[in-house]
N, C-alpha and C positions, 0 to 999 in steps of 0.2 A: 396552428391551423390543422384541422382533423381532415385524415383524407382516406377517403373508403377504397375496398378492393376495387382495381378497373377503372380508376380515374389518375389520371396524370394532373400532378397541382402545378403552380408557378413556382420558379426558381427562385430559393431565399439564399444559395448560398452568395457572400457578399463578394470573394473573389469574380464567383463563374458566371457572377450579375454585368461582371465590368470587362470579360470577355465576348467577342461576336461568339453568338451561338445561332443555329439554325432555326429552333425551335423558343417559345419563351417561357416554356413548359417543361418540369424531368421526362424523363423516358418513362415507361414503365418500370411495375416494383423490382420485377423478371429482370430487367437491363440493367437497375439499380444496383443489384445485389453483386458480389463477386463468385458465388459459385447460385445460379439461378435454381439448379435442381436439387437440392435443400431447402425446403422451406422452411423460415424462421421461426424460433418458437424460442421464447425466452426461461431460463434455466430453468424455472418455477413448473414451466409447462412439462418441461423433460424429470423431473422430480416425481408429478406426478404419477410418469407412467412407467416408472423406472423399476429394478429391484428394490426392497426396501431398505437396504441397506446402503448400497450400492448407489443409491439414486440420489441418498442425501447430501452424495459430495457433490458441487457447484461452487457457486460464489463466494460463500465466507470461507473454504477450504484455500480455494486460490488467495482471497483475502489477507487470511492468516499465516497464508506463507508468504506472501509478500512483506510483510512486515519485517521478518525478518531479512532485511535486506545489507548487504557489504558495509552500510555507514549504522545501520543496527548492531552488525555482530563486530564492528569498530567498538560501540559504545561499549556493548557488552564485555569482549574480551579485555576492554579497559578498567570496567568496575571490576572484573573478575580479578585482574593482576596487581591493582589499587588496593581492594578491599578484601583479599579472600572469599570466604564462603561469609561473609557478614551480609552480601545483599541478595542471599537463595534466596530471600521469604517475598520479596517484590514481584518474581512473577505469580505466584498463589495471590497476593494482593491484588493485583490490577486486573486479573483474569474474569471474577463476575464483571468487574470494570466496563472492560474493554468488551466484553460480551454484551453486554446491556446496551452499551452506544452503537454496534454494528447490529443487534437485531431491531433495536428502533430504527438505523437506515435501511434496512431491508424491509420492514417494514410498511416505512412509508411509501416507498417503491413499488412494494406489493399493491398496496391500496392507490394508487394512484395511478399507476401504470404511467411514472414518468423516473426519470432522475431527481437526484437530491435538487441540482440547481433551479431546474422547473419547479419542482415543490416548494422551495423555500419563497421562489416569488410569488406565487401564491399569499401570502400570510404578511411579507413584505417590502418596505422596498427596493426598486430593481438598485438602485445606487448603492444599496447597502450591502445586498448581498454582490456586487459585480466587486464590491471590495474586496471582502472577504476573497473571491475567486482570482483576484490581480495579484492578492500574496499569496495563494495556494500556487498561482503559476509559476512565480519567482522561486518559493520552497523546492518547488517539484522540480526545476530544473537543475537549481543547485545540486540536488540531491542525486538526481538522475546523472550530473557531471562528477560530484564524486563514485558515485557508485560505479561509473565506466573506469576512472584511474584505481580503482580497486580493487577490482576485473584484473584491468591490463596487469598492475604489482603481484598478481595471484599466478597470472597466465607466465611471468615473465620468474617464479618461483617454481614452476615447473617443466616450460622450456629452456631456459636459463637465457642467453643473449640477447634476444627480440628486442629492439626499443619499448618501452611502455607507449609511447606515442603510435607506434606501430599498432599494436594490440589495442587499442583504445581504440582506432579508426577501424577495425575489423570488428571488437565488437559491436561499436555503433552502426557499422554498415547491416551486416547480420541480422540485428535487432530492428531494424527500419526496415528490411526487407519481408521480412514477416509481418510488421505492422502494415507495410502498402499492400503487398501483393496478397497474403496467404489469407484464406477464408475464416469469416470469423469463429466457424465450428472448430477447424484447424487453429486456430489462435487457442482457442477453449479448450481442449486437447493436448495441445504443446504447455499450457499454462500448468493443466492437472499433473503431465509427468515431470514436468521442474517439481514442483514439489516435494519430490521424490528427493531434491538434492538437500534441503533440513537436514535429511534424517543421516548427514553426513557428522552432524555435532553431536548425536547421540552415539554414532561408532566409534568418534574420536575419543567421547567421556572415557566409554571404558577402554580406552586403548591407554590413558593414562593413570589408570588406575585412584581414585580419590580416596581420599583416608574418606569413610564411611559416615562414622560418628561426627566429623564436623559436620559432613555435607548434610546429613539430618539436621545438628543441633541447627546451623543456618537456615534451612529451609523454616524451620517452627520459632526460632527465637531470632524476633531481628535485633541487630545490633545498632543501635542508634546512637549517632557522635553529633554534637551539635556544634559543626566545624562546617565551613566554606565549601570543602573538596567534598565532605559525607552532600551536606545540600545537595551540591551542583551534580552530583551524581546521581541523586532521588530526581531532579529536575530533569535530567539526559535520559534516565529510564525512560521516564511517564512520557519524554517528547517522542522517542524512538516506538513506544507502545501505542500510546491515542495518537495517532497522527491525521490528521483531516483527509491526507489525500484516499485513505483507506475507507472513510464516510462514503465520498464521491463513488470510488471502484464500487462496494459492495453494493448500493443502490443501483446504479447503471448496470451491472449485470446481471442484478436480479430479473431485469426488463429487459435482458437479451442484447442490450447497449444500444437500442432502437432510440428515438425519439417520441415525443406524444403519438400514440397511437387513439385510435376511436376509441370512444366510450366502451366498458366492459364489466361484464361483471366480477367484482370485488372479489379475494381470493377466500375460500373458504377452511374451515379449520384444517381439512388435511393440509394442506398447501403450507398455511403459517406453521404448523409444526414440523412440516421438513424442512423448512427454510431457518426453523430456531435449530434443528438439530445439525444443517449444515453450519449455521455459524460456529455455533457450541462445539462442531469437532474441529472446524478451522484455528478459533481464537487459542482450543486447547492446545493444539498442534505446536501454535506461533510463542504458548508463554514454555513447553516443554524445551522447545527448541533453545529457549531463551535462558531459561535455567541452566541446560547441558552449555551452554557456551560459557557463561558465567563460572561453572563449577569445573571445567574444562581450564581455564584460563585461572581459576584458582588453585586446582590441583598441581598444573607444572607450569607455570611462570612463577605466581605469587609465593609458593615454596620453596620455589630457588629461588628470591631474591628478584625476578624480575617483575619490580612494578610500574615502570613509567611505558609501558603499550600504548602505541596512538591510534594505529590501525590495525583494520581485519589480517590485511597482510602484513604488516608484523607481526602481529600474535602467530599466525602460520611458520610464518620464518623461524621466529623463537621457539617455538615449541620441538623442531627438527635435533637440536642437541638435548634436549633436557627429555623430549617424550618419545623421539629417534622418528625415521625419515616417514613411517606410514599414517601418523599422527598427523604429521606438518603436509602430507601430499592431501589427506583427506578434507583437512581441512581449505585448504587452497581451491579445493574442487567445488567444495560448497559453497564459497564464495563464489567462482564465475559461476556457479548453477542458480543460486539467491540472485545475482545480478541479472543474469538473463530473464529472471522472473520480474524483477523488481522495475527494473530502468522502462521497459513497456507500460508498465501498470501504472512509474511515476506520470510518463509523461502523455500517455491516456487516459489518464483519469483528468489531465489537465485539461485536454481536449474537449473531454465529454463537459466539463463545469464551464468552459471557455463556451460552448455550443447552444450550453442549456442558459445560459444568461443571455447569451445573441441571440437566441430563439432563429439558431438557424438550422437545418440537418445536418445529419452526417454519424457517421460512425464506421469501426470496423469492419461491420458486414459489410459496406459498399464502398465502390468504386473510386479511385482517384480521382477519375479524369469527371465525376458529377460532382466530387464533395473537397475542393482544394482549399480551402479554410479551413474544415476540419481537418484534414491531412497538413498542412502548413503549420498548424500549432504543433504538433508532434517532431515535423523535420526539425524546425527552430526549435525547441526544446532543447532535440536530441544534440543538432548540429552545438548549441551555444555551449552544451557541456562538454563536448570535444573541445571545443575553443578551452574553455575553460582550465583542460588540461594541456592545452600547446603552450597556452602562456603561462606554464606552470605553475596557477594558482598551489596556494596551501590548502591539502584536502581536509584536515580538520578544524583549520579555519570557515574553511565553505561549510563543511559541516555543522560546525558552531551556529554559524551566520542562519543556514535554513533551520534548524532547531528552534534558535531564538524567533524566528518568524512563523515555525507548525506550534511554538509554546504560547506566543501572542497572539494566532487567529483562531486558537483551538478551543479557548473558554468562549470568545463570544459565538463562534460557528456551534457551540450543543448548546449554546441558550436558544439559538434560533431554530435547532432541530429538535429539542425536547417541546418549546412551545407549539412547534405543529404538530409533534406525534400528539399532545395533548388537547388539540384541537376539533372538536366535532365535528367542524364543516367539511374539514378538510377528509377526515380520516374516518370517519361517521362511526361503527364500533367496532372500528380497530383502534382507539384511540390507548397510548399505554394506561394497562393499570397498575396498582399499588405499588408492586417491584419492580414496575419498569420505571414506573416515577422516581424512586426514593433513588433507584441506584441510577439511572440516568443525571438525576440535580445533584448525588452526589460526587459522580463524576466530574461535572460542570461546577461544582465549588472544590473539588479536589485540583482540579488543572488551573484553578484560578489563580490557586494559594502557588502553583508551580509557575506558574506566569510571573508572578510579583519572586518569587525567589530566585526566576531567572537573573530578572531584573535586577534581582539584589546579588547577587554574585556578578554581575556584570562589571556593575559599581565597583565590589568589590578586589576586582582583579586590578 
């Protein structure tokens, strides 16, 4: 329901329908907002009137560092200690990949002036895609609850005593507290200098010095074993790299994380190419970082002998004798700094898919006490992965479990987003051409082939 400057619409949110309210109307947009004297303008708007350089960081920038998140650099420092420098060539492989599927989500955002969730029901139906969005929420929490015990094992490798359960409820606290109270410019701000915390894995590479000539020959020559453990480690990359919840984010914040707004006119070419060159610095950011932890965890684990790594904070831990104490401190840092990026973005990205399939409002920029449905999907998130770690679930089990679930929703969710970027109705000509097609479908037959090899390693365990 489209609602123009100066008018107050009826209340959709379903919580604050079933509360006595005074009015049976929102308040104004002003009352709506959490800091009123900012006017909203969604990242694309700020792109364009930015520095030129400067301006095209936004959305896929925070995107692509999110990805790299505590149960990412889990996976990572895992193939790293597994396989050596045999799978540097994977993030150069997935990089056009994963680029292609987040500028089509941006995209379509662009041109529509909605979220992915809105767009896709557009094209289909709402049952079909509210599925897809009931395993994104389940993924996203999981993920959001290992990522807080991985935080806390990081936090408790550098304070030394604290309970984990201690630090797990500090992070979660912390991280909810910004997500209720603090404005969503401040959120967008706090997001851009997390970022900053990556670039912890590229100081650590050279702190441990890699033999040179492999990490080349790795990066350019893959080594391919046609064994269970090589699979299932091609399968954990591509889940940890495409992962759905990162579709959801980048769209929703291209639009400023607003909802249907009025009609408007459609973004023009400057606009989409700051938006491709924010993704393009993002994704690049997210497969660098991805390499250095890989080549990291190859250079002093897998050389000395240590290959069974399960987690982020193990890899930290281990890395302290073998690559000595500023290795393992920096490392540990980038993970609670990835975490406090990540665990917001899981479980607001959930909100936003949760919102746009209810067709109800809500978002970041506004208020608690108008939008507690949208705010409720976020606490329950947050809170069920604290649970998750009281009752001392196994984190790489949790993490298994959400993989196999972002690897099964993740082939049919880009059939359903390639079919509308290539949609006229929808997308009128912005619709993708030739290389957005070819590398979009073959990403969506790439993660298919990772779907079914999930599956088959499943079996096979």
């Amino acid at each position: 329901m489209a609602r123009h400057a100066g008018t107050r619409s009826l209340i959709t949110d379903p919580i604050r329908k079933l509360l006595p309210t005074v009015s049976a109307r929102d308040p104004s947009r002003s009352a709506l907002r959490k800091d009123a004297a900012v006017p909203s303008r969604p990242p694309s708007a700020d792109r364009s009137r930015s520095h030129p350089l400067l301006g095209t960081f936004g959305p896929g920038l925070i995107t692509g560092a999110s990805d790299d998140d505590p149960s990412g650099i889990g996976t990572c420092a895992q193939v790293g200690s597994q396989f050596g420098y045999g799978f540097l060539w994977t993030p150069l492989f997935t990089l056009p990949l994963m680029t292609a599927t987040q500028e089509i989500c941006a995209r379509i955002a662009l041109q529509t002036g909605e979220g992915l969730g809105s767009s896709l029901r557009r094209r289909f139906p709402a049952w079909l895609v509210a599925a897809g969005v009931a395993l994104l929420v389940v993924a996203n929490t999981i993920n959001a609850g290992a990522d807080l015990g991985a935080m806390a094992a990081a936090g408790r490798l550098l304070v030394g005593g604290a309970p984990a359960i201690v630090l797990v409820f500090v992070a979660a606290l912390l991280i909810l507290g910004f997500q209720l109270f603090s404005t969503y410019q401040r959120l967008v701000s706090l997001f851009k200098w997390l970022t900053v915390a990556v670039f912890a894995y590229v100081v650590t590479l050279f702190a441990v010095h890699p033999d040179v000539r492999h990490l080349l020959t790795g990066a350019v020559l893959p080594s391919v074993q046609m064994s269970t453990p090589w699979l299932a480690a091609v399968v954990a990359i591509l889940g940890t790299t495409i992962s759905p919840y990162l579709f959801f984010w980048q769209a929703t914040t291209e639009v400023g994380g607003q909802g249907p707004r009025r009609r408007r006119r459609p973004p023009d070419a400057r606009a989409l190419r700051a938006a491709r060159a924010d993704v393009v610095i993002g994704m690049a950011l997210s497969q660098v970082v991805m390499f250095c932890i890989i080549a990291t965890s190859a250079a002093a684990l897998h050389a000395h002998g240590v290959t069974q790594v399960r987690s982020a904070a193990q890899a930290a831990n281990a890395l302290q004798p073998l690559a000595g104490r500023f290795a393992s401190t920096v490392f540990a840092l980038g993970i609670i700094g990835t975490g406090l990026l990540a665990v917001p973005i899981l479980t607001g990205s959930a909100a936003y898919a949760v919102r746009e399939v209810g067709r109800f409002r809500g978002g970041l920029e506004e208020r608690l006490r108008y939008r507690p449905t949208f705010y409720s999907v976020i606490v329950v998130a947050t809170l069920i992965g604290v649970l998750l770690n009281l009752i001392g679930f196994n984190p790489m089990r949790a993490l298994f479990v959400a993989a196999m679930i972002n690897g099964l929703i993740a082939p049919p969710l880009l059939v359903l987003i390639n079919v509308v970027a290539c949609d006229r109705r929808i997308m009128g000509a912005r619709v993708s051409g030739r290389w957005s097609r070819v590398l979009g479908w073959s990403t969506t037959g790439l993660m298919s082939i990772a779907a079914l090899g999930l599956l088959a390693t499943t079996v096979a365990r």
